[in-house]
C-alpha positions in Angstrom: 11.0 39.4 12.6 12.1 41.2 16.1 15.7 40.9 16.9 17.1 42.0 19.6 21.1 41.6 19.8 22.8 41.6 22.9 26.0 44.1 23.0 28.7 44.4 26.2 30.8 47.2 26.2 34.6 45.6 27.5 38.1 47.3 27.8 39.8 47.3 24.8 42.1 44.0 24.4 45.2 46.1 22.7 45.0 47.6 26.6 46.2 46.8 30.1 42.9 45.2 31.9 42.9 45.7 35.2 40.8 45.1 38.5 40.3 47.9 41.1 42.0 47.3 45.2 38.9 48.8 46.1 36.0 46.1 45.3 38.0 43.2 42.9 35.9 44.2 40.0 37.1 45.6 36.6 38.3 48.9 36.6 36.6 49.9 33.5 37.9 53.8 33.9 41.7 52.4 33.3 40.8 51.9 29.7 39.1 52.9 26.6 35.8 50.5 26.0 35.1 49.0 23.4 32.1 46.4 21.7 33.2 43.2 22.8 34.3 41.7 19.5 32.5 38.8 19.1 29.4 40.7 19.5 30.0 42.5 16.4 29.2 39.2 14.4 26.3 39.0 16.4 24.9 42.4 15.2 26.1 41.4 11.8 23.8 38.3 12.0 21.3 40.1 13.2 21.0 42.6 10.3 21.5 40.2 7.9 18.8 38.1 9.0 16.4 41.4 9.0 17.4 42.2 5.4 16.3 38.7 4.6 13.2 38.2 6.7 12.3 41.9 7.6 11.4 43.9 10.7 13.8 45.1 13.4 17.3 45.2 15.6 17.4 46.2 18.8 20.3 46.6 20.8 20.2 45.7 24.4 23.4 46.1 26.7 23.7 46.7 30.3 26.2 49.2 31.9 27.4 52.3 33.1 27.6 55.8 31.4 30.4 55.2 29.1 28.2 52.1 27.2 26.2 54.4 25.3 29.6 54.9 23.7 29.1 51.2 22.0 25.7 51.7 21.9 26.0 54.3 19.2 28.6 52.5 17.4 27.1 49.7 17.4 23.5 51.3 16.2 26.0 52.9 13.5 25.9 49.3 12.1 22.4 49.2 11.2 20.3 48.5 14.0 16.9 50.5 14.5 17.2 51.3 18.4 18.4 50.5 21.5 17.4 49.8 24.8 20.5 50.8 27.7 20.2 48.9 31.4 21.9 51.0 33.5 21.2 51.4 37.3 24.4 51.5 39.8 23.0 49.1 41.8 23.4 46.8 39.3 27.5 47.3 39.9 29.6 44.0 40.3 26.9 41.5 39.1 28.1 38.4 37.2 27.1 36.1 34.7 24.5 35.0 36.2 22.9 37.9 37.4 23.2 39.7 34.4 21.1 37.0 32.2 18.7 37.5 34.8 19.0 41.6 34.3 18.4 41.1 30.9 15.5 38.4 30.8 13.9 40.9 33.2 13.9 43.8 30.1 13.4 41.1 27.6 10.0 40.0 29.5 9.0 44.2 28.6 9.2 44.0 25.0 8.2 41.9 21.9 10.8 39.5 20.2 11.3 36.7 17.8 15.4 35.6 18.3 17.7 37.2 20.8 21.0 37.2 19.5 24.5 37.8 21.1 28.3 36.3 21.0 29.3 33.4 22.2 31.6 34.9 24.8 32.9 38.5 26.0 36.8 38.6 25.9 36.6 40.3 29.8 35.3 37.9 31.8 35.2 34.8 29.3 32.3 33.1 31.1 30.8 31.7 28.3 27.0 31.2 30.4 24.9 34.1 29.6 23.1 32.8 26.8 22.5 29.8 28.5 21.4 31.4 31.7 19.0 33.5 29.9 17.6 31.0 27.8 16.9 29.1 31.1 15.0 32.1 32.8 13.1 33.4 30.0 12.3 28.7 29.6 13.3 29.4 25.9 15.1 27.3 23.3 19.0 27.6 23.0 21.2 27.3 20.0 25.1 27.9 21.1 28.2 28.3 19.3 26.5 28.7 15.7 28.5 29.6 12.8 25.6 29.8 10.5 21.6 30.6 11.0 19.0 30.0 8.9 15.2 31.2 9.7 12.1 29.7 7.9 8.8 30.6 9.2 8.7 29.8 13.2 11.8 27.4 12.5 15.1 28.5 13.1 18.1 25.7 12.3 22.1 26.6 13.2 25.3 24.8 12.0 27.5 24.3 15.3 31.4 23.5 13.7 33.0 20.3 15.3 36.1 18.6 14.9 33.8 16.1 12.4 32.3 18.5 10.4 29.6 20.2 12.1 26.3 19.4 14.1 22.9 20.7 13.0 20.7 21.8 16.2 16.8 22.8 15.1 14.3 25.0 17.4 11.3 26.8 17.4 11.0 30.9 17.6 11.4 32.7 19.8 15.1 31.5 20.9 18.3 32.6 22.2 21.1 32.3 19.4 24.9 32.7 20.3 27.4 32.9 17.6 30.9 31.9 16.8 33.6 34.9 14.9 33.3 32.3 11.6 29.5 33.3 11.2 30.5 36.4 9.0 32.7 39.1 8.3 31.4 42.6 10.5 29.8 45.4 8.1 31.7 48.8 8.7 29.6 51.6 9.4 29.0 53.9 6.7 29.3 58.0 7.2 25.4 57.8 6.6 24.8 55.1 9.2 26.9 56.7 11.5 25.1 60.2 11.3 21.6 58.6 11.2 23.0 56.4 14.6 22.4 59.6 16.3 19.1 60.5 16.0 17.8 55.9 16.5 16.3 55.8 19.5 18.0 54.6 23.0 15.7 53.7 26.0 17.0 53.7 28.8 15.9 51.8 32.0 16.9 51.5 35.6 16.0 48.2 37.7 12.5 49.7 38.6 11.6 50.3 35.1 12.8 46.9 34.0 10.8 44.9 37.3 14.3 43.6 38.4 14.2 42.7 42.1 17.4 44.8 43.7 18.4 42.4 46.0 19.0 39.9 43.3 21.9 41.9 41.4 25.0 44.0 42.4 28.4 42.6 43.8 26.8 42.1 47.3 24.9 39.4 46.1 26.8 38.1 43.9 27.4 34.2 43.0 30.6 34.3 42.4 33.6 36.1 43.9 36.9 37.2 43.2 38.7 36.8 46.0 42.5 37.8 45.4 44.4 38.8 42.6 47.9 39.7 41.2 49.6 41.3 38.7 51.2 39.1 36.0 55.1 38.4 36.7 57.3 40.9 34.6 58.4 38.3 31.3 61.7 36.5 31.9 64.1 35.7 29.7 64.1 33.0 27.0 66.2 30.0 27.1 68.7 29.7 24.2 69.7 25.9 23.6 73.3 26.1 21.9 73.4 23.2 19.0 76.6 21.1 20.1 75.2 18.0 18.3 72.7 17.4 20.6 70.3 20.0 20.4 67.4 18.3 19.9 68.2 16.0 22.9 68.4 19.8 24.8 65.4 20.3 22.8 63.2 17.6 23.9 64.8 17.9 27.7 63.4 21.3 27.9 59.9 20.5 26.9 59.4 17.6 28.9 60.7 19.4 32.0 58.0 22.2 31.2 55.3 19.0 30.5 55.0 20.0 27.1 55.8 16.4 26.3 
């Protein structure tokens, strides 16, 4: 079985995130990068499914420079290679036009499951699996928290306030995952030596056949227009107990529509 497990390099939570005067975008210089956490249970699925099943991960991620950073950490997992997208034109492209980035290098190479978190923690969007599973016309599975493979037929467990839902599809298919999927393997001393010497292609939009007038913050879908920083945290409310506190209490929270 070919894997290939989609990995984003985003600023590091623990960090002030912020977006650069210049264009609106994220100023990812401002702040160490890191694999976008819920693409670390992706990776772990990935792996376990090739020690199950057999053949290969490959990591695909598109960025600048500084994501071959995650790139090796994340082939210090266990993946076999990697394949880096990283053109400046592609600067300031969105959801959208990244799942089109990427089915572009995904039409290049062989695969059986594409694998990748449900959501990065920068931009939250939530739509690149879905946009990619719409241009590459492929089957979608969202939100699993567990896979199972037999043959050509590939069944996840989606958790819901019920219980859960079962969702069936043929291979090949796109497959995003939930953080209750599994607990993330760390990387040994020996996987992280042998990361250096795996493989990473790298590709610019010629070598990947994606149109340049179809990516990059010029022709973008979406926009940001304005932004701010956050207000500077006030100070709580204390709520003396004279006998009526919970009548304070409850005053409080229904003037902030809490109730």
């Amino acid at each position: 079985m070919n894997i290939v497990v989609l990995v984003k390099q985003v600023p590091d939570t623990a960090t002030e995130r912020t977006l650069s005067p210049a264009d609106n975008t994220l100023d990812r210089a401002s702040s160490d990068g890191v694999i976008n956490e819920l693409d670390e249970y992706a990776i772990e699925e990935a792996l376990q499914l090739k020690e199950k099943h057999g053949g290969e991960v490959t990591v695909l991620s598109v960025g600048p420079d500084q994501a071959s950073e995650s790139i090796r950490k994340a082939l210090s997992m266990g993946p076999d290679k990697a394949i880096h997208l990283n053109d400046a034109a592609l600067h300031g492209s969105d959801a959208l036009q990244t799942a089109y980035a990427l089915a572009q290098v995904l039409r290049t190479i062989e695969f059986d499951l594409v694998v990748l978190g449900s959501e990065s923690t920068d931009a939250r969007t939530g739509v690149v699996g879905a946009a990619l599973a719409e241009y590459l016309e492929l089957p979608q599975l969202t939100l699993a928290s567990k896979v199972d493979v037999d043959g050509s037929d590939i069944t996840i467990q989606r958790a819901t306030d019920y219980g859960y839902d079962v969702v069936a599809a043929q291979l090949p298919a796109i497959v995003s995952v939930v953080e209750k999927i599994n607990d993330p393997r760390y990387p040994s001393f020996k996987l992280i030596m042998a990361a250096k010497k795996k493989p990473v292609e790298k590709l610019d939009l010629a070598a990947a056949g994606i149109e340049a007038d179809r990516v990059g913050l010029a022709n973008a879908t979406t926009e940001t227009v304005d932004f701010a920083a956050a207000p500077p945290r006030a100070a709580g409310t204390i709520v003396k107990d004279e006998g009526d506190g919970g009548q304070k209490l409850a005053a409080f929270l229904a003037e902030k529509k809490f109730i």
